[in-house]
C-alpha positions in Angstrom: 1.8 -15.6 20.9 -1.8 -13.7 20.1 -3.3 -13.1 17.2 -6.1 -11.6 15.5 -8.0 -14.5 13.5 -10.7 -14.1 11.5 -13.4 -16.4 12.7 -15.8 -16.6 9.6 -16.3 -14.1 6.6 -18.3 -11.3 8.1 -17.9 -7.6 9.3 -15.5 -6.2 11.2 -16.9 -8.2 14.9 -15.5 -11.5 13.2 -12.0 -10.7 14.3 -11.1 -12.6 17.8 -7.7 -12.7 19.9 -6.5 -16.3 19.9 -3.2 -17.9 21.2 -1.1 -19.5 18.3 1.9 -21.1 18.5 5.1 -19.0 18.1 6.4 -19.2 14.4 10.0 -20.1 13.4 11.8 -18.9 10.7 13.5 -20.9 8.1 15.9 -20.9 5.4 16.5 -16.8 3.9 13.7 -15.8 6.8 13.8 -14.0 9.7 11.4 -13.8 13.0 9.9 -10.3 14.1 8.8 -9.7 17.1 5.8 -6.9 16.2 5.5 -3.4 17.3 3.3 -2.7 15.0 0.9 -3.9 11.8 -0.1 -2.0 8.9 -4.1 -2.1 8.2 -4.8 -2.5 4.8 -7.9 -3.0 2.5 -7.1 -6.4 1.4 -7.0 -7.1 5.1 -10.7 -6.3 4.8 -11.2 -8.2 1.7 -10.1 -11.3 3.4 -12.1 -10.7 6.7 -15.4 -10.5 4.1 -14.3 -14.0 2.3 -13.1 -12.1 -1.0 -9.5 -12.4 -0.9 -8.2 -16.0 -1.1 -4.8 -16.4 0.9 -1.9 -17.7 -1.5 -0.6 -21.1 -1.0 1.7 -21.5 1.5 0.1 -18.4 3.3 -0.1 -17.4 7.0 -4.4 -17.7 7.0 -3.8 -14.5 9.8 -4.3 -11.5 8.3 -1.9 -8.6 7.9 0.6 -7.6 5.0 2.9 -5.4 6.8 4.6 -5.2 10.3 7.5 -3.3 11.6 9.6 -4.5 14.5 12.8 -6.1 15.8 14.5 -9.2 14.9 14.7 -12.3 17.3 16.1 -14.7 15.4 16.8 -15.7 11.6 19.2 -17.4 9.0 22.2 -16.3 9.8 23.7 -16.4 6.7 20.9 -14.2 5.3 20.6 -11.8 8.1 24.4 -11.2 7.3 23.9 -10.4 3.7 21.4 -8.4 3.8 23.6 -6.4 6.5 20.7 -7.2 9.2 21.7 -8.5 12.8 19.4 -9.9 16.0 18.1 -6.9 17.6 17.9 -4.6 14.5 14.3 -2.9 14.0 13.3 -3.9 10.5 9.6 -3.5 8.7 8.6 -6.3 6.1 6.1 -6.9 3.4 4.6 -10.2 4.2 2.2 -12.5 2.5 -0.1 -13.0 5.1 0.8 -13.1 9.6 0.9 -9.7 10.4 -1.7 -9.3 12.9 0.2 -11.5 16.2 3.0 -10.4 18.2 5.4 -12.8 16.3 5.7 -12.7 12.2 8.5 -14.9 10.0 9.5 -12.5 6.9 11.6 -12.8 4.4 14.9 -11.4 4.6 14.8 -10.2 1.2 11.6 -8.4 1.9 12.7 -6.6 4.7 14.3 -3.2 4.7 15.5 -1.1 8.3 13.3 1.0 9.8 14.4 4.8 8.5 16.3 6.8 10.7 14.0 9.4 13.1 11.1 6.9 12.7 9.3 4.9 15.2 8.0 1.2 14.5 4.9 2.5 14.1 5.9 5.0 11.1 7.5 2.2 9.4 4.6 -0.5 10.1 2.9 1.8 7.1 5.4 1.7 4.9 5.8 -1.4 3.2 2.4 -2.7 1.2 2.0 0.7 -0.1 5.7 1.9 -0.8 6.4 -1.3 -2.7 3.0 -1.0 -4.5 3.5 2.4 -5.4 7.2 1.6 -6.5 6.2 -1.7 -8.4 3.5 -0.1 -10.4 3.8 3.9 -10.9 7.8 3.8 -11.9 7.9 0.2 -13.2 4.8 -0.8 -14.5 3.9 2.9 -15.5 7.7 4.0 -16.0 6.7 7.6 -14.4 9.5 9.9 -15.7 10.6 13.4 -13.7 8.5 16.2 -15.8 5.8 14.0 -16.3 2.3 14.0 -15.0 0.5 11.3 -12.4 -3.2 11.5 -11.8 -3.9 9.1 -8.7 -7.8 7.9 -8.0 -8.3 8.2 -4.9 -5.5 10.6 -3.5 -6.2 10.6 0.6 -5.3 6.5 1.0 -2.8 5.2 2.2 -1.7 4.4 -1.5 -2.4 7.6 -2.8 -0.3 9.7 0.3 2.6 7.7 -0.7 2.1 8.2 -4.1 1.7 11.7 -3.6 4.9 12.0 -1.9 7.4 10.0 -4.2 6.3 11.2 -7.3 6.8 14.9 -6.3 9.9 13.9 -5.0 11.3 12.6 -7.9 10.0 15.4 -10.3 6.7 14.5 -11.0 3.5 16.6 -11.4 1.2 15.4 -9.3 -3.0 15.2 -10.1 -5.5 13.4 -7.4 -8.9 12.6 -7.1 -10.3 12.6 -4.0 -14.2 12.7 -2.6 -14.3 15.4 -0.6 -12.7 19.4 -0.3 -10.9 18.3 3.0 -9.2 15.3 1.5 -8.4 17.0 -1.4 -6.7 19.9 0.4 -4.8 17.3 2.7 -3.2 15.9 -0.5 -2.5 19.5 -1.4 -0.7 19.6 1.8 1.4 16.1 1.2 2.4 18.1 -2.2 -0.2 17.1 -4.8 0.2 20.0 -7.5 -3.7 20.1 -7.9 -6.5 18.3 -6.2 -10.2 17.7 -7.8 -13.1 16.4 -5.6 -14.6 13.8 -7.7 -18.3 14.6 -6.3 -18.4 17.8 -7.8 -16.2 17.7 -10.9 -15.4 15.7 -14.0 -12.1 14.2 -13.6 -11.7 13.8 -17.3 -12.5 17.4 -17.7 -10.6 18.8 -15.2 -7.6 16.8 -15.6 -7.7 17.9 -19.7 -7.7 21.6 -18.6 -5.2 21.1 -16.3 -2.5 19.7 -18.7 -3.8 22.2 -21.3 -5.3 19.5 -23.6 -2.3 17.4 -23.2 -3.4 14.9 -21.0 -1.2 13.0 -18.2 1.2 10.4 -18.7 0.5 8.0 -15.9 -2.7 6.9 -14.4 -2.6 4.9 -11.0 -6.1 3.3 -10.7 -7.8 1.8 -7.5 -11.5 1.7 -8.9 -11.5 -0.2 -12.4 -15.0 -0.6 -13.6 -16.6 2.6 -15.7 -13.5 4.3 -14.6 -11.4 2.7 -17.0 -13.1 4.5 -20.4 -13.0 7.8 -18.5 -9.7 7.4 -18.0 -8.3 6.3 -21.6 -9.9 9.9 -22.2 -7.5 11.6 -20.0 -4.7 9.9 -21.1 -2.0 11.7 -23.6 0.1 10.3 -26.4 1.4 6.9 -24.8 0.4 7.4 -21.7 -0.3 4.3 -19.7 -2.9 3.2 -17.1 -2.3 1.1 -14.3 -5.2 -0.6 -12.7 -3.9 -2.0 -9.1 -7.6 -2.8 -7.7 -11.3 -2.8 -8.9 -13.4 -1.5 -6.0 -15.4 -0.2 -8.9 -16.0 -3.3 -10.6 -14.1 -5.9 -13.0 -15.8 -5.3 -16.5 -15.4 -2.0 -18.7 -16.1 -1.4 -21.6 -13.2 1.2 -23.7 -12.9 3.2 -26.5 -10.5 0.7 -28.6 -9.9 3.5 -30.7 -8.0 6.1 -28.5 -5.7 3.3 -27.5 -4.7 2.7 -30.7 -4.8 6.5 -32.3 -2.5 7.7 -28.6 -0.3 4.2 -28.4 -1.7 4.0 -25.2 -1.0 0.8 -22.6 -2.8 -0.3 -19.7 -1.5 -2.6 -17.5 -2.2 -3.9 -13.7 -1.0 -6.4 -11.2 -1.3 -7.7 -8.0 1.7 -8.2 -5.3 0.9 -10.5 -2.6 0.7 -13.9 -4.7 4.2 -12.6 -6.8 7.7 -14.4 -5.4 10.3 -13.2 -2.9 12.8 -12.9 -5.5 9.9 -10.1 -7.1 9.4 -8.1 -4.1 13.1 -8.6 -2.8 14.1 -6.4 -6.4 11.4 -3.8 -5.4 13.2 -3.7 -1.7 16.6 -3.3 -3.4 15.2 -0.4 -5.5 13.4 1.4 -2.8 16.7 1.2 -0.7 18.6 2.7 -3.2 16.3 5.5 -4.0 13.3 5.6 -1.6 14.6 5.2 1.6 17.2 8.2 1.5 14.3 10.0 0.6 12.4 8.6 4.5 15.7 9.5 6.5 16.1 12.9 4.8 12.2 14.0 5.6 11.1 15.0 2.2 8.6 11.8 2.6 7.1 11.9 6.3 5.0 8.9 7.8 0.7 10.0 7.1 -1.1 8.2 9.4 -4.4 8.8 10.4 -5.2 6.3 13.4 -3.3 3.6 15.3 -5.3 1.1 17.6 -4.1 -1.1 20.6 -4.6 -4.5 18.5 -5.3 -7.1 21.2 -7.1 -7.7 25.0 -7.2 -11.5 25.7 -7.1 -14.4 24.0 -10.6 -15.2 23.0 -12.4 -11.5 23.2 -13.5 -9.8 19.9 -10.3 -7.6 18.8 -11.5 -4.4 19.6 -9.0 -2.1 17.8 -8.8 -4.2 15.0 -12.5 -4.2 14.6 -12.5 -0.5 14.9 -9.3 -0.6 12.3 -11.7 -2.4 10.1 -14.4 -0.3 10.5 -12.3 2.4 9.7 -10.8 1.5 6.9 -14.0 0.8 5.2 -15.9 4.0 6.1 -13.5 5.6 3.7 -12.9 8.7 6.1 -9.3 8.7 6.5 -6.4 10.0 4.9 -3.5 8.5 5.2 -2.7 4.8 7.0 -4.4 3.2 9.5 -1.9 0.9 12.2 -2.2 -1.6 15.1 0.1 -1.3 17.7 1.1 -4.5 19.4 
């Protein structure tokens, strides 16, 4: 099959086509052949040498493909109500840039109806990080308020969309008028550019004084304190990455005075049995949600992924590039 590899840590030109053998799945797996592969910034973190891949790990990047089955455990295709030649996207640990990717079964969920494999290639690292930390981690509750950092990625479109579609108010940051008018578009209840307003400020006024319940965090660093300030009475902060930074420095007081929690987590090293629960739950109540059309696919770009074996992978380097300029709203795919 081809792949994208990464050659050595480096910008985006370090990504090269190469020929690898074909995978095989193996007990409660299944084999996908690729349509397409979600782009995500961890993807990017690995390329640059600053993600390590868990053990046991494709070293390919790639977190999230959607596709059809080819082959798989039987028994577990079967129970999971999955058969050969069903089109399926999967959350993955690593893999998902080649034409062939072995997933979990209990990771996998069908593509929604009316959507194409490259709709559902951006589903799954965002839906089941969103899911996993906003309304478990966070415990978001219809009437209450979300503030997302950060509301034009890929993260913050989906959060966007589930919250308001299970009852939530809906607050995003975002660094510019036109992203913060596209999340108004995707449903986002109010929008505040963070290069010309105080988020703290504005979300305070916008809850009159209250403050919101649930923050979802990509930035971590000096935005931590800022947020504890917007928070109300037990609200809780979730911190799912630190592209600001890993140290902050809080007022220990507010936490205690508004019984206030912050938590985080990661999701690619967790176990299947972890991310197979999150799959159940966004079944049940996500995926309805997908095949009804109150949540639409929000992607901004999708790139041809490979040429031949051994030339620099174009439309993933240009994917890269992408993703790291920060100008798009919405997911970035690789179509295969």
């Amino acid at each position: 099959m081809k792949a994208i590899e990464i050659t050595s840590y480096g910008a985006p030109e370090v990504l090269r086509v190469a020929e690898r053998p074909d995978p095989v799945a193996g007990a409660g797996e299944l084999l996908i052949r690729v349509a397409a592969s979600g782009v995500n910034r961890p993807d990017v973190l690995q390329r640059m040498g600053h993600y390590p891949v868990p053990p046991g790990a494709s070293d390919l990047p790639g977190l999230e493909v959607a596709g059809e089955i080819v082959s798989g455990d039987a028994a577990a295709l079967a129970e999971a109500g999955f058969k050969i030649g069903d089109h399926v996207c999967a959350l993955i640990a690593g893999g998902g840039y080649a034409e062939l990717c072995v997933a979990p079964v209990a990771q996998c969920l069908p593509v929604p109806k009316g959507w194409s494999d490259a709709d559902a290639a951006s589903l799954p690292e965002t839906f089941f990080t969103v899911w996993s930390n906003v309304f478990e981690r966070g415990r978001l509750q219809k009437g209450e308020t979300l503030l997302i950092q950060g509301g034009s990625s890929g993260i913050g479109v989906t959060a966007i969309q589930i919250a308001k579609a299970l009852g939530a108010t809906v607050i995003v940051t975002a660094g510019s008028d036109d992203k913060c008018e596209a999340c108004k578009k995707l449903g986002a209840d109010h929008a505040i550019n963070y290069r010309t307003s105080d988020f703290v400020e504005q979300a305070k006024k916008l809850t009159g004084g209250k403050g919101v319940d649930v923050v979802l965090d990509m930035v971590a660093g000096d935005y931590v304190a800022r947020e504890i300030e917007c928070l109300a009475e037990d609200g809780r902060l979730v911190i799912i990455a630190v592209q600001g930074g890993v140290k902050s420095e809080i007022n220990a007081g507010l936490v205690l005075r508004r019984r206030l929690t912050i938590t985080g987590s990661t999701l690619r090293p967790r176990p299947v049995a972890f991310k197979g629960a999150i799959a159940k739950a966004l079944r049940e109540k996500v995926w309805p949600l997908l095949e009804s059309g109150a949540i639409k696919p929000v992607i901004h770009s999708s790139f041809a992924a490979v040429g031949e074996p051994g030339a620099a992978a174009s439309g993933a380097a240009q994917a890269h590039t992408l993703m790291e300029s920060n100008q798009h709203i919405g997911k970035i795919v690789l179509t295969w």
